[in-house]
Every structure is written in structure tokens, then in C-alpha cells.
N, C-alpha and C positions, 0 to 999 in steps of 0.2 A: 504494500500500500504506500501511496503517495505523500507523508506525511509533513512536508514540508517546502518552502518555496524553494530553496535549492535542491533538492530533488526532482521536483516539478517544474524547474527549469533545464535539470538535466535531461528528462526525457524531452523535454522538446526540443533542444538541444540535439540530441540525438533521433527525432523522429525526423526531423529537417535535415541532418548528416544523411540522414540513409535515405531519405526522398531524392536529394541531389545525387547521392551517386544511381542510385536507380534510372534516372531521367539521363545521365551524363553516360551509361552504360548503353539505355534502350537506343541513345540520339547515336553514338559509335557502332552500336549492332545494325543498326535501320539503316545509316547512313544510306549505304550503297546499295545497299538489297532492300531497302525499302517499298518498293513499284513490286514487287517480287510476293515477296511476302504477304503486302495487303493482297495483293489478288489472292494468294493461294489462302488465307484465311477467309475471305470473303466468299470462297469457292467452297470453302469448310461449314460455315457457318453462315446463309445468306441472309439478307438484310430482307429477312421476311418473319412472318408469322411463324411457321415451320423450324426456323432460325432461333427467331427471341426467344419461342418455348422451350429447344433443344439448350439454348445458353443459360435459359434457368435452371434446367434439370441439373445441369452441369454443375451449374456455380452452388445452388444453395446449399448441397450434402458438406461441397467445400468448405463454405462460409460454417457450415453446424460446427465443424469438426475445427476449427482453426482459422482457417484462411482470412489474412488481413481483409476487411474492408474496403480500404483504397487501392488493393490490387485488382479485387472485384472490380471496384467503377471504375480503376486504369483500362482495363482488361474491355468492361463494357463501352466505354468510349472508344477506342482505338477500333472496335468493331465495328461497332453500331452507332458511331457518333455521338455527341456531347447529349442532346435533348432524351434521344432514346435510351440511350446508356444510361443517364443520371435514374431514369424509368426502372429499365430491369435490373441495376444493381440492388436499388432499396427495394422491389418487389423480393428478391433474393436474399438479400440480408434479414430481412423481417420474416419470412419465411424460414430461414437458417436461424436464427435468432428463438421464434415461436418452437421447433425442432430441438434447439440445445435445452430450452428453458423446463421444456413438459421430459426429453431423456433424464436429467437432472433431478427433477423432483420427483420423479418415476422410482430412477435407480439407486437414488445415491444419497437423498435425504435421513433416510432412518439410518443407514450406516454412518453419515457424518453427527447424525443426532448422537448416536451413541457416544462417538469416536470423541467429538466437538463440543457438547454439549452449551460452555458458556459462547464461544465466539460462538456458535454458528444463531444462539440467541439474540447477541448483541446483531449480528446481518439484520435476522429477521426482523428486529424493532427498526431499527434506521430504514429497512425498505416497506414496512408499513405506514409509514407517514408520508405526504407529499411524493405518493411512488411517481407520477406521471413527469412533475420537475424534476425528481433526481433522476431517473432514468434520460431526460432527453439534458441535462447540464453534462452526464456523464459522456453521452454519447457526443455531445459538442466538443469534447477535449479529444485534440487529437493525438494523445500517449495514453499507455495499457492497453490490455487485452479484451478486445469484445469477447472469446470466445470465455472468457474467465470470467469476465461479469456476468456474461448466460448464466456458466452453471453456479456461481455462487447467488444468484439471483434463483433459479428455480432449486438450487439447497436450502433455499430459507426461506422457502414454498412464498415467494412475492406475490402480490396480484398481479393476473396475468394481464388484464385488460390494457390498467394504467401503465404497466412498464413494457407492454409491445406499442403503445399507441406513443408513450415518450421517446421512446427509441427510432420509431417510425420517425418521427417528426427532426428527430435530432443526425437523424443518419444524413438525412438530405445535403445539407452544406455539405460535407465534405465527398458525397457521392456527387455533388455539381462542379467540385473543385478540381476530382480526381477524375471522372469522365471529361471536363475538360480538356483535363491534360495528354489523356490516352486520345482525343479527338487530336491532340497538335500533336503527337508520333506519326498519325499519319501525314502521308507525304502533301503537301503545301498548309500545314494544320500549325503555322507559328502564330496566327492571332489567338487560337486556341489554348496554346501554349503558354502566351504573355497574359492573357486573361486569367486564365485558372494559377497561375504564380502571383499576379497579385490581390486574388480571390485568396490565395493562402497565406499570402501578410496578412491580413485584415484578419483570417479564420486565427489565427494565431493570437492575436491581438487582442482579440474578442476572447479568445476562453482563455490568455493572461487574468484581462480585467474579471472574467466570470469566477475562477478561481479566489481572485483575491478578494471579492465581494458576498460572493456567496458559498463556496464548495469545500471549504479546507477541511471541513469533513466528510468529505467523501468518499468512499473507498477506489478511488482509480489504480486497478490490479495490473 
């Protein structure tokens, strides 16, 4: 857990290190073979109906089980472009999200009740109160693990409504930031690129001041 501003600066710190080399990586991979490749994933997955459903099928088991978020919406833009992309990432995430949340309380609650007994109490008060805010402030920060707030969220049997409809709501900014961005990988996609980097000063910026105003206790896992 996040318990402090220089920790909370260091992950973001480091979620921006490894944003830039990702972006610095895909711009060197794509460079040359970029004409190449969008055709053959386009041919993989087309920008249809038949397509978007296959990309959710795909994505959301990923997103249950771990898979970053902003890889989802990188992944969804670069395909399907910024608007559609921003679309079936958070269809997928909420999806993979509702998935970890009910595995979790399914499997793993009475075991952690035993194992955990006081923390796993202390979760469950804190996400009984104001679930809908805290679920969507949490999902605004973009350091920790969504797939870790899942299952500590359905260990400590949450409501399910308020914290998939906060999450819903909170995934969006950075699924517009990062579908952006995968929209400016493809080839002539730099307005897309400069947009969505200065969409993420600002996202940063914003869950600086959110953190320091409202979340320090939070659990960001």
C-alpha cells in the first residue's frame, strides 16, 4: 500500500519511466515495419463487428487475470483507433474487473477470513463506505495494480454495484489517454500521439492534487 507522498511519487515516477520506454520501444519496433504490421493486424482482427467482439473475448480473460489497463487501451487504439478503442477497452476492463471481483469472493474470501481475519476487516469497512468514490479516485491514479484491487475488493465481499459503476466511470480517462496513444503508433497517428501525452500531464496532475486532497487513505496496491 501507498502510504505516503514519496512513495506515491515514486510510483509515478516510475509508471511515466516505463510509459516512455514502452512508447520509445513500440516508435523503434514500428518505425520501418510499420505499413507492414498495421495491415497484417488489421487482417487479424478487422475493424468490424466480428473484430471488436473477437478483441473483447480476447482482452477481458487478460485484463481478469492481470493484464495492465493501459496496455488494453494501447493495444485497443493502435487497432481500432482512439474513439472505438477508448469503447472496447472499458467495455473489457469492466467486464474483467466484474470477473476478478465475483472469482475472489467466490474463492478466496472464507480462506482469507480465516487466514486475515483483522486486515481483511479493516478492507471491508473502508470499502463499505463511499464505495462508488473510492473505487472511481482509485481507478483515477494511474500506479498499483487493478488486478489486486479486484481481488482485494471482492475479499472483502464490496458492493458490487457501487464499485463496478466507480470503476466504470474512473477507467475512462486513462483508456482515452492510452487508446490515444496506440491510435499515434499507427502510421501518420502523431497528432494522436501529442494529444494523448498531454492528456497524461494533466491525468497526472489531477490525481497528484486528488491524492493530496482526498485519498491518503487509500489503499493503492
Amino acid at each position: 500500500m501507498i502510504k505516503n507522498k514519496s512513495t506515491f511519487k515514486l510510483a509515478l515516477l516510475t509508471t511515466v519511466a516505463s510509459l516512455l520506454l514502452a512508447i520509445t520501444l513500440a516508435t523503434i519496433f514500428f518505425g520501418d515495419y510499420g505499413v507492414s504490421i498495421q495491415l497484417y493486424l488489421n487482417a487479424l482482427i478487422p475493424k468490424t463487428l466480428t473484430g471488436a467482439l473477437t478483441f473483447i473475448l480476447l482482452l477481458t480473460p487478460a485484463l481478469a487475470i492481470g493484464l495492465p489497463r493501459q496496455i488494453a487501451a494501447l493495444s485497443a487504439g493502435f487497432l481500432f483507433g482512439a474513439g472505438f478503442g477508448v469503447l472496447l477497452a472499458t467495455i473489457s476492463a469492466i467486464v474483467g474487473c466484474l470477473i476478478t471481483l465475483l472469482l475472489a469472493r467466490k474463492l478466496l474470501s472464507n480462506l482469507v477470513e480465516q487466514q486475515y481475519p483483522e486486515p481483511l476487516a479493516k478492507v471491508s469497512y473502508f470499502f463499505s463506505h463511499h464505495t462508488f468514490i473510492k473505487a472511481l479516485i482509485i481507478r483515477l491514479v494511474p500506479a498499483g495494480s487493478n488486478f489486486l484491487t479486484n481481488v482485494l475488493a471482492g475479499t472483502a465481499r464490496t458492493p458490487i454495484s457501487p464499485f463496478i459503476f466507480g470503476s466504470a466511470v474512473g477507467f475512462i480517462p486513462q483508456m482515452t489517454i492510452f487508446s490515444l496513444m496506440g491510435a499515434g503508433l499507427q502510421v501518420n497517428g502523431q497528432q494522436q500521439m501529442m494529444l494523448s501525452l498531454v492528456l497524461l500531464v494533466m491525468a497526472l496532475l489531477l490525481s497528484g492534487y486528488l491524492y493530496r486532497k482526498n485519498i491518503k487513505r487509500l489503499p493503492l496496491i
